[in-house]
C-alpha positions in Angstrom: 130.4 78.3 215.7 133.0 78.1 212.7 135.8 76.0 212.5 138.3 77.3 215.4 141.7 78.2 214.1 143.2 79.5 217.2 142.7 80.3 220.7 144.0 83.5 222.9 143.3 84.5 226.8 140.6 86.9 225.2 140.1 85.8 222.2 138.7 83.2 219.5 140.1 83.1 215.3 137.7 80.9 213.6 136.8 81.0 209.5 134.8 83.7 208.3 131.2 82.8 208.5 129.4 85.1 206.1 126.0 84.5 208.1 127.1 84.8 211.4 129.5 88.0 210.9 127.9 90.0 208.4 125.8 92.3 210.8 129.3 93.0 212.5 131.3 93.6 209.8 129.3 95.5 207.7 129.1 97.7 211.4 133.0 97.9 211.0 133.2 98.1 207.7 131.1 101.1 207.5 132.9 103.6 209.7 135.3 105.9 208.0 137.3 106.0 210.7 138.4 102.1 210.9 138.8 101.6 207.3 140.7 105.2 206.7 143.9 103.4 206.3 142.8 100.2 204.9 141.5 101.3 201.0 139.4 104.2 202.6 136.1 103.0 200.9 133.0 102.6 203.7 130.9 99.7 202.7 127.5 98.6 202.7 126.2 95.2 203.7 126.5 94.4 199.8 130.3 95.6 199.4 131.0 93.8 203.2 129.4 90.7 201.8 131.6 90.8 199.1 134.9 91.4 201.1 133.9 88.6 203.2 134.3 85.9 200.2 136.7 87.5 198.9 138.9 86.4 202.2 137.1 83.3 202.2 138.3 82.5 198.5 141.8 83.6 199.7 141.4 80.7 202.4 140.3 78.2 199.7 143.4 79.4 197.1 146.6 80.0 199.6 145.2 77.7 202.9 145.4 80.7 205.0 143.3 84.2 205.1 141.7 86.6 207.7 139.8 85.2 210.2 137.2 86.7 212.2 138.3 87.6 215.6 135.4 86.6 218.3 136.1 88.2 222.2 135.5 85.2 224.4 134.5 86.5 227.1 130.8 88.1 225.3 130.6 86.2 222.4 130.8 89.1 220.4 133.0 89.8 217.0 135.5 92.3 217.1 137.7 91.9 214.0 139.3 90.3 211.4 142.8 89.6 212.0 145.3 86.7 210.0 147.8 86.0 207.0 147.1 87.2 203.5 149.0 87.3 200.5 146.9 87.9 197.4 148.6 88.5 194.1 150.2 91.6 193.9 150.8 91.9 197.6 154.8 92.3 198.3 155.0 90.0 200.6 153.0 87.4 202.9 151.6 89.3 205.7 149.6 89.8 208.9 147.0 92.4 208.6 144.3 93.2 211.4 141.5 95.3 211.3 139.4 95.7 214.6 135.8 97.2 215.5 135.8 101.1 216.9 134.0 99.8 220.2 137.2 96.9 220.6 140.1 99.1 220.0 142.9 99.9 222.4 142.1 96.6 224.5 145.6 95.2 222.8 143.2 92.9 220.6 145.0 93.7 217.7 148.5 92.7 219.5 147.2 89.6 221.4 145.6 88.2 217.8 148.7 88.9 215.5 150.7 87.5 218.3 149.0 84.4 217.7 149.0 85.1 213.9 152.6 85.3 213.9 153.3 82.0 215.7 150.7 80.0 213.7 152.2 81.2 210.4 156.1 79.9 211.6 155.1 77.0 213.6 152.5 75.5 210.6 153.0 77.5 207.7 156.5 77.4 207.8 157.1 81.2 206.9 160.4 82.5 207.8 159.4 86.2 207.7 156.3 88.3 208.2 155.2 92.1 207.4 152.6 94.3 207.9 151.4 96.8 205.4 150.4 99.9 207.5 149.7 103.5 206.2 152.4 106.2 206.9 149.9 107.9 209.2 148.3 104.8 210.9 149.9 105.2 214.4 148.0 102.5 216.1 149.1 99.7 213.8 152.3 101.2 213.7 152.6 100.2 217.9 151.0 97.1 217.2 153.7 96.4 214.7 156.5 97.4 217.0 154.9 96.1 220.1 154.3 92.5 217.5 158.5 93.3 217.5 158.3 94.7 213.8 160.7 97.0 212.3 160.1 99.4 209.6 161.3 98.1 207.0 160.8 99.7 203.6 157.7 101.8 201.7 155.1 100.8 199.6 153.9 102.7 197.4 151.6 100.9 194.8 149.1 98.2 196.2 146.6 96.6 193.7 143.5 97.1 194.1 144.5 100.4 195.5 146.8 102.2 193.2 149.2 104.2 194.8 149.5 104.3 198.6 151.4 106.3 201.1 152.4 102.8 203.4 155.0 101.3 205.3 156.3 97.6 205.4 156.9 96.7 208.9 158.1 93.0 209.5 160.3 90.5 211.3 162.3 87.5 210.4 162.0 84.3 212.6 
């Protein structure tokens, strides 16, 4: 297995490993439903691929990215889930995205929990948002459940143009 980041009850966050996750994540990747409020742009195993070093140069230009998200208990990936900031971005943030067949098991919470605590306790951030889409009502909870308040929109996000988002965040 990849390099262990962190460690949940449930759950393991551990560097992407483009050979070991790309059947998964091209699965998620791929459904219009999961990735409706994240770009909206299904992928192929090409286009996941691609996303995937993307996230893994992020990790080799900032020191922190996405990581995939494994469930412990089956050995099985579920999601990406960590702290990004490409240019651009407003602000450093902690995005998730999980698979169809692992959400509303409180993945999403229990992993940015994590997220959030790694990125004061070793990153030494002060503050944290969450870009979510004005309509994405599950990330909004997880945000507010996270203890995230709405804090102002977004409305231009490169490489997406203009967006229809929220900021949530916190201060620590």
């Amino acid at each position: 297995m990849s390099h262990i980041v962190l460690e949940t009850d449930r759950l393991i966050l551990r560097h992407i490993d483009p050979v070991a996750d790309l059947d998964a994540w091209t699965d998620m990747m791929s459904d219009a439903q999961t990735v409706r409020f994240i770009g909206g742009q299904i992928m192929d195993r090409a286009g996941a691929w691609r996303q995937m070093a993307m996230l893994i140069g992020h990790q080799a230009v900032r020191g922190y990215s996405f990581w995939s998200v494994i469930e412990k208990s089956s050995g099985d990936f579920i999601g990406r889930v960590g702290p990004w900031c490409p240019e651009g971005w407003p602000e450093p943030e902690i995005g998730w995205t999980i698979h169809r067949d692992y959400i509303r098991k409180g993945y999403a919470k229990e992993a940015g929990r994590a997220c959030i605590d790694y990125v004061r306790d070793h990153l030494g951030w002060s503050r944290v948002i969450h870009v979510i889409g004005e309509e994405n009502i599950g990330s909004i909870k997880t945000a507010e459940a996270l203890g995230s308040k709405r804090l102002y929109p977004v409305t231009h996000l490169p490489p997406f143009g203009e967006v229809k988002c929220w900021a949530y965040g916190q201060e620590f």
